[in-house]
C-alpha positions in Angstrom: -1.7 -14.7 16.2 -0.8 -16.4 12.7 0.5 -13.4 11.8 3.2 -13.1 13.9 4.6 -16.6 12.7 4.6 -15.6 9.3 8.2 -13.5 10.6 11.2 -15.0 12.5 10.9 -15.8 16.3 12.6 -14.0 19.0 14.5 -16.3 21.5 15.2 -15.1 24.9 16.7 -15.9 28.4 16.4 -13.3 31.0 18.7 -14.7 33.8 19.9 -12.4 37.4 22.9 -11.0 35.6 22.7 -11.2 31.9 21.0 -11.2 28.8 20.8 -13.5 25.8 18.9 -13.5 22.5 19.2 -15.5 19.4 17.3 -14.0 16.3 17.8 -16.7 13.6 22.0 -17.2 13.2 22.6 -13.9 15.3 23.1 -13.6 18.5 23.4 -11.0 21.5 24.6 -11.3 25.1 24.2 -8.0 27.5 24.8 -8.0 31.3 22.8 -6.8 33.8 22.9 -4.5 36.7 20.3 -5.0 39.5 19.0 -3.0 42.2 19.1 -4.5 46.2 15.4 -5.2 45.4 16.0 -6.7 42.5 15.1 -4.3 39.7 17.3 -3.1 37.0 19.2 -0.2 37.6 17.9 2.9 35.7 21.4 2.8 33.7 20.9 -0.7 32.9 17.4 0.2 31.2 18.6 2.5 29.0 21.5 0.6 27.9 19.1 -2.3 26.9 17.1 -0.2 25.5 19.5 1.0 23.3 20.9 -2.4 22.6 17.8 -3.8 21.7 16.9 -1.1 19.1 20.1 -1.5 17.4 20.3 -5.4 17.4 16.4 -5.9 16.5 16.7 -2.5 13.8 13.1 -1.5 14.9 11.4 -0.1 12.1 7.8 1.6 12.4 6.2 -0.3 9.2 7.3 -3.1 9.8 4.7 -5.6 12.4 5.4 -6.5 16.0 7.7 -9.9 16.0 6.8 -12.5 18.6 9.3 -12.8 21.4 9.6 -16.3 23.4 11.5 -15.2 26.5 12.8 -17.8 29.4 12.8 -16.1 32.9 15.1 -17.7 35.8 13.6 -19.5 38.6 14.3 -16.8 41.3 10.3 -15.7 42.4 8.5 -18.4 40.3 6.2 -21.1 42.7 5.3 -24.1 41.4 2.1 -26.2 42.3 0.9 -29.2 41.3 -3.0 -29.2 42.0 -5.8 -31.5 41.2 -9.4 -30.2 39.9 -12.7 -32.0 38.8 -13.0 -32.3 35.3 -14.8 -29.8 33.8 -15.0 -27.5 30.3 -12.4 -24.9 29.3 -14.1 -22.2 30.8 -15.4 -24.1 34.0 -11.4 -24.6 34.6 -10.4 -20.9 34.3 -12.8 -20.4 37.2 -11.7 -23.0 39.3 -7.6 -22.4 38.5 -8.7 -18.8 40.0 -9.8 -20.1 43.3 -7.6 -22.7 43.5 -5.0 -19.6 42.9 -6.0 -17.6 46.0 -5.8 -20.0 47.9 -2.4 -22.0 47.2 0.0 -18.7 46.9 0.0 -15.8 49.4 -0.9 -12.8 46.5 -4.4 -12.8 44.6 -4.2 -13.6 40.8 -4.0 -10.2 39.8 -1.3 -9.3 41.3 0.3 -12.7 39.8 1.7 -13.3 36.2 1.0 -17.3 36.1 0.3 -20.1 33.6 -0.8 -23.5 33.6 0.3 -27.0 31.7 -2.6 -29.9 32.1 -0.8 -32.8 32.8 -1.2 -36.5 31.2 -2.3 -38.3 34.5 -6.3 -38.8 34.8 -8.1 -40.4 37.5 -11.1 -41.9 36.6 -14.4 -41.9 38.2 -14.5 -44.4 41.1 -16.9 -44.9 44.0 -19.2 -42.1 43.0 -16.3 -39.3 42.6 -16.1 -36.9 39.5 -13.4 -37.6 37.4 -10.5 -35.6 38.1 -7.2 -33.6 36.2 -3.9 -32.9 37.9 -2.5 -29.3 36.5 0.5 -27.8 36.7 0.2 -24.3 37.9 3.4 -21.8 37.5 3.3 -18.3 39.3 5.6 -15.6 39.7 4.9 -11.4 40.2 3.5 -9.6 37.7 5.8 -6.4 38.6 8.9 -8.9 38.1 7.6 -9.5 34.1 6.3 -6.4 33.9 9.7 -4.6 33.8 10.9 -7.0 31.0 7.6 -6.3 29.1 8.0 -2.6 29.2 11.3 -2.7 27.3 10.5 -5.3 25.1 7.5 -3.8 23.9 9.4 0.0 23.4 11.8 -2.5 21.1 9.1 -3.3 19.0 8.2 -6.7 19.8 5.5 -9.0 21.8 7.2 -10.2 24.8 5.7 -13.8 25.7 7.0 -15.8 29.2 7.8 -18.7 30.2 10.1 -20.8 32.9 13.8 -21.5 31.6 13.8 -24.6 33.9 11.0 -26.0 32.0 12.8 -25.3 28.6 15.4 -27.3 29.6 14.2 -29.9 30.0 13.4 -30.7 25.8 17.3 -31.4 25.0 17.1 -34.0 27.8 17.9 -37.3 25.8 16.5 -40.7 26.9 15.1 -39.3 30.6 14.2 -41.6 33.4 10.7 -40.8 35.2 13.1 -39.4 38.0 15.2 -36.8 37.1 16.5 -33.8 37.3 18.1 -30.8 35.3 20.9 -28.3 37.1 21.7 -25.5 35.0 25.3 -23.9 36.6 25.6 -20.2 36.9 28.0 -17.6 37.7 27.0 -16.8 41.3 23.7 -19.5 41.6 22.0 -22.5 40.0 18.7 -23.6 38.9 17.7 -27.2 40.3 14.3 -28.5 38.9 13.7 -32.0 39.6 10.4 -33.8 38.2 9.0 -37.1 39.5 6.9 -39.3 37.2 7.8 -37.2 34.4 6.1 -34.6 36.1 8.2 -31.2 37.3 7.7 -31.6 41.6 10.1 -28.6 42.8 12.0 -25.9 42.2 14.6 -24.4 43.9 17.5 -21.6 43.9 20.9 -23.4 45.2 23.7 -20.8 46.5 26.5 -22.2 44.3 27.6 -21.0 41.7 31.4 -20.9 39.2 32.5 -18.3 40.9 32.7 -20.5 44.4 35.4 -22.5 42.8 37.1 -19.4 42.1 37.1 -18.0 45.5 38.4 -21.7 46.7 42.0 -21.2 44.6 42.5 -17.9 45.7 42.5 -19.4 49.1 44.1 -22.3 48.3 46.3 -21.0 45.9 46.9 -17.4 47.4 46.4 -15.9 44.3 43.7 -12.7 43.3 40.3 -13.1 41.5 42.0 -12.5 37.8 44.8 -15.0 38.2 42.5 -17.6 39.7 39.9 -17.7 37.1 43.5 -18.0 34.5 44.2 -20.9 36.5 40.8 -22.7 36.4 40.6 -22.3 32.4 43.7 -23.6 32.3 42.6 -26.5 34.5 39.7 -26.9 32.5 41.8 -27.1 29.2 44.2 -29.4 31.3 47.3 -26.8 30.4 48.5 -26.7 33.5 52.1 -28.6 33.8 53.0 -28.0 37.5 52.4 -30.8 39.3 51.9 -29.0 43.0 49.6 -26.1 41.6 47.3 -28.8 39.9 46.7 -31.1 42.3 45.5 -28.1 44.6 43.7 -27.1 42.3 41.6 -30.4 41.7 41.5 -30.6 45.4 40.0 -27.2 45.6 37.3 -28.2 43.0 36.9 -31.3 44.6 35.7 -29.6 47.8 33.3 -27.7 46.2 32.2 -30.2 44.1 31.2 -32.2 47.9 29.4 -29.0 48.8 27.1 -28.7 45.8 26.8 -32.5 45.8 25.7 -31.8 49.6 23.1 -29.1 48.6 21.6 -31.2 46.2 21.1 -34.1 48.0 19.4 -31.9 50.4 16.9 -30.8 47.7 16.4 -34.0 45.8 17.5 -37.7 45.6 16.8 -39.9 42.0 18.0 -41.5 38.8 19.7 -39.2 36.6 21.0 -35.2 36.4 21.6 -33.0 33.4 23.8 -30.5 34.2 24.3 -27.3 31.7 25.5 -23.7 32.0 28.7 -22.0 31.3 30.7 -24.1 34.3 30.0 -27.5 33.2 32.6 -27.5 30.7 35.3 -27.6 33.4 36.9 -30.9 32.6 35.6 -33.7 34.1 32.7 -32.1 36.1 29.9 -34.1 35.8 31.4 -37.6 36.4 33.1 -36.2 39.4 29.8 -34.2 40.9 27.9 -38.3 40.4 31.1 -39.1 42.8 30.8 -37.1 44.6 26.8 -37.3 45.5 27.8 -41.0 46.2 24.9 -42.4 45.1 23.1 -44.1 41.7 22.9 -41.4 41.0 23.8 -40.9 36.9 25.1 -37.1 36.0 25.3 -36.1 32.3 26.1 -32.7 30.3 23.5 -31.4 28.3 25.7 -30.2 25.0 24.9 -27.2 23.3 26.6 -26.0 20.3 28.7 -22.7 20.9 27.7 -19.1 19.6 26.9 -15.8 21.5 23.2 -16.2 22.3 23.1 -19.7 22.6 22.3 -21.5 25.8 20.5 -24.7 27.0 17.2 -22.5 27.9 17.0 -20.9 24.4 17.7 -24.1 22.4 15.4 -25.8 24.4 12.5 -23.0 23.9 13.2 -23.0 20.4 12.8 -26.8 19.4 9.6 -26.9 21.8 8.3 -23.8 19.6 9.0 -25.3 16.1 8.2 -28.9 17.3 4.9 -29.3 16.6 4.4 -32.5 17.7 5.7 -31.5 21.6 3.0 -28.7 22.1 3.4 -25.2 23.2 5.5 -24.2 26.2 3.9 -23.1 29.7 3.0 -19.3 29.2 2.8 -16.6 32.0 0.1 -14.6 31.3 0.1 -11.0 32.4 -3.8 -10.3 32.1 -5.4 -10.0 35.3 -7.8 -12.2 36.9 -11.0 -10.6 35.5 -9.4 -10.5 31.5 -8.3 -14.0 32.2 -12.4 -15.0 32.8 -13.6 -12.7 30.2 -11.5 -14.3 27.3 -12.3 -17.9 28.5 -16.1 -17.3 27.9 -17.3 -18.2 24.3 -16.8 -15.7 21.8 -20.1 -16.3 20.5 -20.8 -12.7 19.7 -17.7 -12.0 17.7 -19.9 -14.2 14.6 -22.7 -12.5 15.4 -21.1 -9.6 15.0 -19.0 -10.7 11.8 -22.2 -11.4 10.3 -23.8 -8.5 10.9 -21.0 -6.8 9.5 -21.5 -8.7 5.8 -25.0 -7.6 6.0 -23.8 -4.4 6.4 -21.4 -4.3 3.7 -23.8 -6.1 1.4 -26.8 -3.6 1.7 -24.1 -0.7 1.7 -22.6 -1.7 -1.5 -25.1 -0.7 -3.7 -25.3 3.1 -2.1 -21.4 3.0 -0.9 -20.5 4.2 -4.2 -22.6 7.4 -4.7 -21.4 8.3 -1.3 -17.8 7.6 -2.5 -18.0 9.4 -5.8 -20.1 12.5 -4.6 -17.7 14.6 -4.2 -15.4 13.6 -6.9 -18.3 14.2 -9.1 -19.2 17.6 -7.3 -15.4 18.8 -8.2 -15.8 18.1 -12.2 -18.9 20.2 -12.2 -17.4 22.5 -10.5 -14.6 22.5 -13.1 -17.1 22.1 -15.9 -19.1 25.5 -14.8 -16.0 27.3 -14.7 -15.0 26.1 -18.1 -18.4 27.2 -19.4 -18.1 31.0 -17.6 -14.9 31.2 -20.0 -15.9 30.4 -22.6 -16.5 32.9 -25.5 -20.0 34.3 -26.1 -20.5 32.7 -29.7 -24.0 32.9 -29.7 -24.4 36.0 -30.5 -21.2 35.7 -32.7 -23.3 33.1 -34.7 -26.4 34.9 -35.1 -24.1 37.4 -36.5 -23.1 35.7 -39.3 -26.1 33.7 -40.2 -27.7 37.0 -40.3 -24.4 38.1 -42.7 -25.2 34.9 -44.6 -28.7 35.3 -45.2 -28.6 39.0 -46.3 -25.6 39.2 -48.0 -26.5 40.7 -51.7 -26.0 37.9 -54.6 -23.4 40.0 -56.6 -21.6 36.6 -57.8 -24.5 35.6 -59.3 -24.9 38.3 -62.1 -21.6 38.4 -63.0 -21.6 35.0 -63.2 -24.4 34.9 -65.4 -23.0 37.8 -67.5 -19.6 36.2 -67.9 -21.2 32.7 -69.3 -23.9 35.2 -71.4 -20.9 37.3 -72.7 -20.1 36.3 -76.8 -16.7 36.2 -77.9 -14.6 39.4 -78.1 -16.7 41.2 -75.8 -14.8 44.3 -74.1 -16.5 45.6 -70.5 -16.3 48.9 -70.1 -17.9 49.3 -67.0 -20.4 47.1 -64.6 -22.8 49.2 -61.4 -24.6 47.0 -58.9 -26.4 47.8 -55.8 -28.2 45.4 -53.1 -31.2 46.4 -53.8 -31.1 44.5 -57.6 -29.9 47.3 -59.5 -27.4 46.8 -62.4 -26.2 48.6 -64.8 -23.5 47.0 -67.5 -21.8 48.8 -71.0 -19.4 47.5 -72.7 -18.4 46.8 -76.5 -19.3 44.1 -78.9 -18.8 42.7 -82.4 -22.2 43.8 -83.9 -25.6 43.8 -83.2 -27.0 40.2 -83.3 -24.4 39.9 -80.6 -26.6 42.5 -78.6 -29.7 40.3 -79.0 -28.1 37.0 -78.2 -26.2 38.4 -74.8 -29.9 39.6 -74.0 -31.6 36.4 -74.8 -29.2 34.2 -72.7 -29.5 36.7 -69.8 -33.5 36.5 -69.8 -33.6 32.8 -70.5 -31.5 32.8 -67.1 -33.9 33.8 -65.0 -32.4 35.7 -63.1 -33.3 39.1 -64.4 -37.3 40.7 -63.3 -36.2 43.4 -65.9 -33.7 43.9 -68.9 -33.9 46.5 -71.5 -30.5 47.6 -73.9 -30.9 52.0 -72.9 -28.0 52.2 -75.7 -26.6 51.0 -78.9 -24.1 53.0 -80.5 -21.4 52.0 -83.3 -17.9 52.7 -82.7 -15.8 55.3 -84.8 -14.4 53.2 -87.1 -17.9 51.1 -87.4 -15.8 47.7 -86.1 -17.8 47.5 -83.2 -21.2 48.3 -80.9 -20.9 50.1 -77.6 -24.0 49.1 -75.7 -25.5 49.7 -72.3 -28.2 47.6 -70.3 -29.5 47.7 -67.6 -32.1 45.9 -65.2 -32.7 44.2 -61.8 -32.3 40.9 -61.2 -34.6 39.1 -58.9 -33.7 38.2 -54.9 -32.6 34.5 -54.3 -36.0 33.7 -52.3 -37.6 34.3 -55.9 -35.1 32.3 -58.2 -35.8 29.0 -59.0 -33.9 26.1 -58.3 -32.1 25.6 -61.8 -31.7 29.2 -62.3 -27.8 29.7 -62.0 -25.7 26.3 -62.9 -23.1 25.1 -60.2 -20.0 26.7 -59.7 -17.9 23.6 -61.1 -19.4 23.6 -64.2 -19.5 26.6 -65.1 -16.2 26.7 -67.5 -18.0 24.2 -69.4 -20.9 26.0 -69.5 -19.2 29.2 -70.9 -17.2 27.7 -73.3 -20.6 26.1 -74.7 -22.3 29.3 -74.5 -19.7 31.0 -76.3 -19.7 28.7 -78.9 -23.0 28.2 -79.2 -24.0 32.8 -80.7 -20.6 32.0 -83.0 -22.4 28.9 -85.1 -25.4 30.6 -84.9 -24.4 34.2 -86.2 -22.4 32.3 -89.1 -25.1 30.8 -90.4 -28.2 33.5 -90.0 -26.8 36.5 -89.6 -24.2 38.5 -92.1 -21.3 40.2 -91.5 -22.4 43.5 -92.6 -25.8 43.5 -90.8 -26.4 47.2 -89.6 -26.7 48.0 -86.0 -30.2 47.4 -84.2 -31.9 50.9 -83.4 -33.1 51.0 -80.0 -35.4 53.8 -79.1 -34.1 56.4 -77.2 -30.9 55.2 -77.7 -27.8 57.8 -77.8 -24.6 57.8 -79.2 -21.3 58.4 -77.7 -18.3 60.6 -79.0 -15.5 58.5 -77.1 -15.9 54.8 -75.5 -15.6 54.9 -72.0 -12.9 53.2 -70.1 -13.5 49.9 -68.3 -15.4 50.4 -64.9 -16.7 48.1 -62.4 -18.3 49.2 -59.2 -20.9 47.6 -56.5 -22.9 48.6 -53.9 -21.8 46.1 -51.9 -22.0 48.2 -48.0 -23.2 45.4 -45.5 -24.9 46.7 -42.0 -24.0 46.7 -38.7 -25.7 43.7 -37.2 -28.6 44.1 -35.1 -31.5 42.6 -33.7 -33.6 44.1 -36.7 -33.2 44.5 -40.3 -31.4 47.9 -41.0 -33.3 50.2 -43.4 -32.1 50.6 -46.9 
């Protein structure tokens, strides 16, 4: 229930022919059409249907407001009844007897509420203590019709007795007193003794008799007679012969109502409210005319659509704290009215079991949460993988191109840093199996015996022998042709061919190094080194480099040669 007073209160008063509701500063006024029974017309539910939607803007996210609504007196019973003193739920039992048998229906059939009073009596000559208990009844199938279209409006209709709201704008009341609220066609009369309400009643009077009585007097028709008593009641009227018929017609029904409600009670003081109490001078001429001590007085309420004496009242008893809730009429029957006065022991048993629950559950919630979350990124994940391309075999591939790939770099490499100055290549044959074959032309032959020198102090070479040595025409230079087989990498040693960033160094040292040395040992004019077998060519050859550099088709084995 604390959430419903977190949001504005609804303020209502359901009267026999109209509507009113205050929402905060706004406020609504709809009149109603009744069956002879009593119930609304069909017509009339839909228009308030429709009415209520729009003024209340019912929206679906938005919670149920809480709806205090004031029902007229017409059906309600009052009893005041006196019970031992007991517990809370001992007393729901005993109101339920005590129910059945002070009205005619049973309590379910009965929307009713109770108010404990302040009057104890104490324990005396071997008695229980007892409580006196005001009980308010009315039909269920009267509130029941209201709490239907409330409810479709989107709000929690809750009921009480207009009378009894009332009565909290009474200033300064006597312990004898009683409130009159005026209507169109009836009144209200609630009279309370002690401070404590004693009766109820329904009076046939209502504005519109003082109507009918000037278009008697005044042979005049319903419109023109309700011009003239506003006009009364704003003391406009300037004919002297129209008014003081018309203040003797008020006069005499003024002595009628006076009559009716000495007939229904007899004390100190009456409050007097509603719509016709503002006709001027009404309540000191209704204490005339009860001729009596008795002391009338009009209950003021500030003006606005919406406002009346019932709603004010309702809503200062609702945000006073210190005055206590008003007398609700509850709609549950008699058996949910016992079951929610026992204890509601088990709802902390219950509670408690529930944070067990959740405490054991915690540590194995998750998993269950996150299965099948984790289930669809596997999913994904083996998808992913099925696309992927198949670059395992691609990789095998190409460490197998890496690891058989001939070493054709490394020769020429080592031939290029061997080479002395002024060397011309005529032509360079390599296979993969090791086989090379290299002619080309140099200065003379101590040239010849360096290149060889530096290639077999490589280590690269198995084999290296010069097959020719021939001098050139015009004797300048020596064509020669080796040839050998240099050895595979698994058989070279680790310092066999120098890095690849070093090697410009390397070669200009190696160059450098045959020039000092053929300057200072060997002469210019030195013949030509015969090598066995050796022939001699009639033309040099042009320049020709070829490799057998084919690479096989990848396989599971190594391809034959």
């Amino acid at each position: 229930m604390k959430g419903f007073d977190l949001l504005p209160r609804l303020y209502l008063e359901i009267g026999q022919s109209s509507l009113k509701m205050l929402d905060g500063d706004d406020g609504l006024e709809l009149s109603l059409d009744r069956q002879e029974n009593g119930r609304l017309t069909p017509a009339c539910r839909e228009r308030l249907l429709s009415s209520l939607r729009v003024f209340l803007k019912k929206q679906s996210w938005r919670p149920r407001r809480r709806a205090y609504c004031a029902i007229g007196a017409r059906g309600v019973s009052l009893r005041r009844v006196t019970l031992p003193a007991c517990s809370k739920e001992e007393l729901q039992r005993l109101l339920l007897l005590q129910i059945e048998r002070e009205f005619p229906l049973s309590p379910d059939e009965l929307a009713w509420g109770y108010q404990q009073l302040s009057q104890k009596h104490p324990t005396t000559n071997g008695n229980p203590a007892a409580q006196d208990l005001l009980v308010v009844a009315v039909k269920k199938e009267v509130l029941q019709e209201y709490a239907e279209i409330l409810s479709a409006c989107g709000v929690t209709p809750i009921f009480t007795l207009a009378a009894l709201a009332r009565t909290s704008l009474c200033a300064q009341a006597p312990s004898s007193f009683a409130v009159l609220e005026l209507g169109r066609k009836q009144s209200e009369l609630i009279s309370f003794e002690k401070g404590v309400p004693s009766a109820i009643r329904i009076l046939p009077w209502g504005g519109d008799n003082i109507t009918r009585a000037l278009e008697k007097s005044l042979e005049v028709n319903h419109v023109q007679a309700e011009e003239l008593k506003l006009q009364f009641d704003r003391g406009q009227s300037s004919n002297v012969e129209p008014r003081e018929k018309i203040q003797a017609a008020v006069d005499s029904e003024l002595n009628a109502l006076a009559a009716t409600i000495q007939a229904n009670w007899l004390g100190q003081k009456l409050y007097l409210s509603g719509r016709s109490t503002r006709l001027n001078d009404l309540a000191p001429r209704l204490a005339s005319a009860i001729r009596g001590k008795t002391e009338c007085e009009r209950i003021n309420v500030s003006p606005g659509e919406g406002c009346s004496a019932a709603i004010l009242g309702l809503k200062r008893t609702c945000e006073d704290t210190a005055s206590g809730q008003p007398l609700i009429l509850h709609l549950n029957s008699a058996k949910e009215t016992e079951f929610a006065a026992r204890p509601m022991q088990w709802k902390l048993a219950a509670l408690a079991a529930l944070l067990l629950f959740g405490l054991f559950s915690l540590r194995y919630a998750e998993a269950f949460i996150q299965k099948p979350r984790l289930s669809r990124k596997i999913a994904q994940v083996k998808s992913y993988r099925e696309k992927l391309p198949k670059i395992d075999r691609e990789l095998s591939f190409l460490q197998y191109l890496k690891t058989n790939q001939p070493p054709y770099l490394n020769p020429i490499f080592v031939l290029a840093n061997s080479a002395p100055p002024g060397t011309r290549i005529e032509s360079l044959s390599m296979n993969r199996r090791g086989d090379f074959s290299f002619r080309a032309g140099m200065r003379d032959s101590q040239q010849v015996v360096d290149f060889r020198s530096k290639l077999i102090d490589s280590g690269l070479f198995s084999t290296l022998s010069v097959e020719e040595q021939t001098p050139t025409p015009d004797r300048q230079k020596i064509v020669v042709r080796i040839i050998g087989q240099w050895k595979q990498l698994s058989e070279l040693p680790p310092t066999a061919i120098p890095p690849p960033s070093s090697g410009r160094d390397a070669t200009s040292r190696e160059i450098d190094r045959p020039r000092s040395r053929r300057s200072t040992s060997a002469p210019a004019s030195e013949p030509p080194v015969d090598v066995p077998g050796a022939t001699q060519p009639s033309i040099s050859q042009p320049t020709r480099v070829s490799a057998d550099s084919s690479i096989p088709s990848p396989g599971p084995s190594q391809p034959k040669e």
